[in-house]
C-alpha positions as CSV (number, residue, x, y, z in Angstrom):
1,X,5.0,33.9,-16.2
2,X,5.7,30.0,-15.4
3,X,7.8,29.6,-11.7
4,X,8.6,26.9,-9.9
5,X,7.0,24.8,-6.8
6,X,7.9,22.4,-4.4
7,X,5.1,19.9,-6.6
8,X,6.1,21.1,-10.4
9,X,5.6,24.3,-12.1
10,X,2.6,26.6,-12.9
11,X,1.7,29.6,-15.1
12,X,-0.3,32.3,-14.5
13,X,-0.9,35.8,-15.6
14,X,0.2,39.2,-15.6
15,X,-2.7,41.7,-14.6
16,X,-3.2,45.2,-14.0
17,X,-5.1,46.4,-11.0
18,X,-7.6,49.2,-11.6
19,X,-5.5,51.8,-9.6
20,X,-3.0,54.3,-10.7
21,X,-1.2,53.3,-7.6
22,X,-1.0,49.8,-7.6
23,X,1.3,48.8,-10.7
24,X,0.3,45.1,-11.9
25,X,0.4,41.8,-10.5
26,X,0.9,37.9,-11.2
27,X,-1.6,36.1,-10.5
28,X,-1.3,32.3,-10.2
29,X,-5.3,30.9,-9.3
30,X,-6.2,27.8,-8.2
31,X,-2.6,26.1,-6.8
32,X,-3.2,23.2,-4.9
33,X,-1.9,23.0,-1.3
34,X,-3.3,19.8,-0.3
35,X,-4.6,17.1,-2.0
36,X,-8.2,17.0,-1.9
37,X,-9.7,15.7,0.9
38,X,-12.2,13.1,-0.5
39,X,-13.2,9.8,0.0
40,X,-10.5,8.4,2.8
41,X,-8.9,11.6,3.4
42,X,-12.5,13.1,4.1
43,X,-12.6,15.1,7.8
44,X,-8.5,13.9,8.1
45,X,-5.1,16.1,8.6
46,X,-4.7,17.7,5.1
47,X,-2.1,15.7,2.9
48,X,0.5,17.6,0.4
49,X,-0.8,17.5,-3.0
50,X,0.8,15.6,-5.6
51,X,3.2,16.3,-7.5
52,X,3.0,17.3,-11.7
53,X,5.1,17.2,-14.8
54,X,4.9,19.9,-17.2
55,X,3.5,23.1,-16.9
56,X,0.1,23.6,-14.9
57,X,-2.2,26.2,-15.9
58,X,-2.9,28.8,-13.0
59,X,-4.9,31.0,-14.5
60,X,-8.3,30.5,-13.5
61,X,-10.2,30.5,-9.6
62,X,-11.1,26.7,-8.3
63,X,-13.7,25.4,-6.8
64,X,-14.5,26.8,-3.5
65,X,-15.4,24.4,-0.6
66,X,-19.2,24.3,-0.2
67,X,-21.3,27.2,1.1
68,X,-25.3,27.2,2.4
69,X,-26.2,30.4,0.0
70,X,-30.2,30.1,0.2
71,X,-30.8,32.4,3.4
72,X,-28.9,35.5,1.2
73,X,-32.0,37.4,2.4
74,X,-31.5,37.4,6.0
75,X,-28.1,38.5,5.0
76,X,-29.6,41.5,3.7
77,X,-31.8,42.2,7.1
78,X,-28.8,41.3,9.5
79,X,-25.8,42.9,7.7
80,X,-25.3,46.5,7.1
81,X,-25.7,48.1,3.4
82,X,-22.4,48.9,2.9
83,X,-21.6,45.2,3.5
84,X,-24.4,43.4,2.0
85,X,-23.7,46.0,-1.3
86,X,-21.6,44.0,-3.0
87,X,-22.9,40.2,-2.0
88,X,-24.4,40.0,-5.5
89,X,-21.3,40.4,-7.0
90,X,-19.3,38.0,-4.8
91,X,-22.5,34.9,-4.9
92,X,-21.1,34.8,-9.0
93,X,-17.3,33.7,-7.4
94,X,-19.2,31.2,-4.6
95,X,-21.5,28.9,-7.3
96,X,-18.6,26.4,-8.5
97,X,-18.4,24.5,-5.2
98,X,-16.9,21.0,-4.6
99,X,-15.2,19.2,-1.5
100,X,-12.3,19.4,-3.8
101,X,-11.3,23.0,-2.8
102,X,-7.9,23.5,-1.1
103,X,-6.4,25.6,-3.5
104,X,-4.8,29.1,-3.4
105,X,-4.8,32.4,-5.3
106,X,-1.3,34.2,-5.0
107,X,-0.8,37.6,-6.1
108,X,2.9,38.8,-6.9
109,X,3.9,42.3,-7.0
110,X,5.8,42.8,-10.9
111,X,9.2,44.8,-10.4
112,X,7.2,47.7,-12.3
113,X,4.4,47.4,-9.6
């Protein structure tokens, strides 16, 4: 599905959710909502981002903004199991990092959904 923005439009993608209750979603991943805050606009007010012609792909995650991960093991000591269960899993969506990371994921409800 392509919609519009305020900044131009984007695609993203029709997905099914592993439920039998949830009916499927659009997803649209990685749609900017400032403009990245590097070099002058480092540690300033965020600025809107700009604007695009044609179609953007949204269809895959950006760049989350920069985590310490090395002390995962006191993690592991401080958090309970069924919380630290799954950190494996979510350290594989935390490796791409950059300063460029304001960006959202937005998940739609389908009219089937």
């Amino acid at each position: 599905p392509v919609v519009n923005t305020n900044y131009g439009k984007i695609r993203g993608l029709r997905t099914p959710l592993p439920n039998e209750i949830l009916g499927p979603v659009e997803q649209y991943l990685g749609v900017p909502y400032a403009s990245p805050p590097t070099g002058e606009r480092r540690f300033q007010p965020p600025e809107p981002p700009s604007s695009w012609t044609g179609v953007r792909n949204a269809t895959q995650f950006a760049a989350v903004c920069p985590q310490h991960l090395d002390e995962r093991s006191l993690l592991h000591d401080m958090l309970p199991i069924w919380f630290t269960a799954n950190l494996d899993t979510l350290m594989t969506y935390v490796q791409d990092q950059n300063e460029d990371c304001l960006y959202l994921n937005i998940y739609v409800p389908t009219e089937d959904g």
